[in-house]
C-alpha positions in Angstrom: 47.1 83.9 179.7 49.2 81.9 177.7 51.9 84.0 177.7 51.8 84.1 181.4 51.6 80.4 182.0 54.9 80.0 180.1 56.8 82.0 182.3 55.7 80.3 184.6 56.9 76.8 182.8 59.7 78.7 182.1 61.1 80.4 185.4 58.8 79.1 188.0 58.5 75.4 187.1 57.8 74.0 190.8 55.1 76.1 190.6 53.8 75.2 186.9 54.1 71.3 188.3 52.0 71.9 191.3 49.5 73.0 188.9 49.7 76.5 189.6 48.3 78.9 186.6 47.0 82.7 185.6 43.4 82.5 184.7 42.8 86.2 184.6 45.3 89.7 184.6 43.7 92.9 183.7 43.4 96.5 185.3 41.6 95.1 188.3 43.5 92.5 189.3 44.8 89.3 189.3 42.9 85.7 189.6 45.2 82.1 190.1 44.2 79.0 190.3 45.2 75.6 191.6 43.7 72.4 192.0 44.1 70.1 194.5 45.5 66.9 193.2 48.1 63.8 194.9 51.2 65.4 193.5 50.1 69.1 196.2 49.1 67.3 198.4 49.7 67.4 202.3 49.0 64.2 204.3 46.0 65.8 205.7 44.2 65.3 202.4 44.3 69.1 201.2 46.4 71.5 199.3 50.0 71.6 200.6 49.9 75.5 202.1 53.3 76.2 200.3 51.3 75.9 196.9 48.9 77.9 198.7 51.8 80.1 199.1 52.9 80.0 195.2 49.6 80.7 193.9 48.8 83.7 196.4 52.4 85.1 195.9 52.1 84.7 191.9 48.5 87.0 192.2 50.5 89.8 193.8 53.6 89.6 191.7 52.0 89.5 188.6 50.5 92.9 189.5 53.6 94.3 189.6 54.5 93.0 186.3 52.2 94.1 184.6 52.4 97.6 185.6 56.1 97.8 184.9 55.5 95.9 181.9 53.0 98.6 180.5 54.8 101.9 181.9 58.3 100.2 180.4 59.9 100.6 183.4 63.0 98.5 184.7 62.6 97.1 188.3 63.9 95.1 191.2 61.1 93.1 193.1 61.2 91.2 196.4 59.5 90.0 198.5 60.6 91.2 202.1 58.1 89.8 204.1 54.9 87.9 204.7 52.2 86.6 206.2 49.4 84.2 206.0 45.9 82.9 207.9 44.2 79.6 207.2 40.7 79.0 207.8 39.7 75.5 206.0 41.2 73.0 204.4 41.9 73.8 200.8 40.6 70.9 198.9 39.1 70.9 195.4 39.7 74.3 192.6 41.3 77.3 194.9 41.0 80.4 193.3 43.7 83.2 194.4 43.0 86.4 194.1 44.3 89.9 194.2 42.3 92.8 193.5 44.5 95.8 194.7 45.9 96.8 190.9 45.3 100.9 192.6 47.8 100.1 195.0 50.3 98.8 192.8 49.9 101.9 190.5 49.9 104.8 193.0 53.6 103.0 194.2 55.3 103.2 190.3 54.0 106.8 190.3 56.5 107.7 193.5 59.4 105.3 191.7 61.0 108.1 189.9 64.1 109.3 191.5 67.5 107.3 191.9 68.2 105.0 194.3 64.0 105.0 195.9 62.9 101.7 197.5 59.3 101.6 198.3 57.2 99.1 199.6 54.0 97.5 199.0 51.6 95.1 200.8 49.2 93.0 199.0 46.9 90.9 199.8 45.8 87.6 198.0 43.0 85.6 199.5 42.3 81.8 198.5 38.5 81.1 197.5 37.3 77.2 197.0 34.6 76.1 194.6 31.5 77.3 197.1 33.2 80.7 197.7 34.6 80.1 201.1 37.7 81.8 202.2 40.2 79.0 202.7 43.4 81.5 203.6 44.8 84.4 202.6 48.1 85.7 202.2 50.1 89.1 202.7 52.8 90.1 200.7 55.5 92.8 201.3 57.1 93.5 198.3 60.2 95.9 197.8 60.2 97.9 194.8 63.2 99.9 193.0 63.9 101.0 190.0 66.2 100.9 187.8 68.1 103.4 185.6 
């Protein structure tokens, strides 16, 4: 995870200062977490939903990463669209996660020919320390690659 925290020092650094880090990426999926703290804050006493939105959009990309990563493939990513729900304040250890790695694979399978976009929804959904769904997010990603 190391290795994935300093990118994230490295090329996402409002991110990294919210507090925003990978605590698990493997074949599954991918877990983030971020805890609520003064400097996330919103003035409602919870997590600021635009860290919401870092960590949640960090689960789904790093997905994508990791697949091209182990295939060796060379790609343009972004995000296209989104969406998100909130159903409690987000106070405390959030744990984001996104379990749809068979998505993500099926899509590089179809990214073969010249000049193919595709595109891929994920979801990430936002879990506080006693389990409860505090938001989830939805993520259209555009994928193409390169040659």
């Amino acid at each position: 995870m190391f290795k994935y925290n300093l990118f994230l020092f490295k090329d996402l650094p409002s991110a990294w200062l919210c507090g925003v880090r990978v605590i698990k990426l493997d074949d599954q999926g991918c877990h983030v977490k971020v805890k609520h703290n003064w400097f996330n804050s919103n003035p409602f006493k919870s997590l600021y939903w635009a860290v919401q939105g870092m960590a949640s959009e960090l689960a789904t990309g790093m997905l994508i990463i990791n697949v091209k990563e182990s295939l060796g493939y060379d790609i343009s990513m972004l995000v296209t669209a989104n969406s998100s729900k909130f159903y409690k304040k987000a106070r405390g250890k959030i744990i984001f996660r996104c379990d749809e790695m068979d998505k993500v694979k099926e899509v590089f399978s179809n990214l073969n020919s010249k000049n193919q976009t595709d595109l891929l929804k994920l979801k990430s959904k936002g879990y506080d320390s006693e389990g409860d769904l505090v938001s989830e997010f939805t993520y259209e990603w555009s994928l193409k690659r390169k040659f």
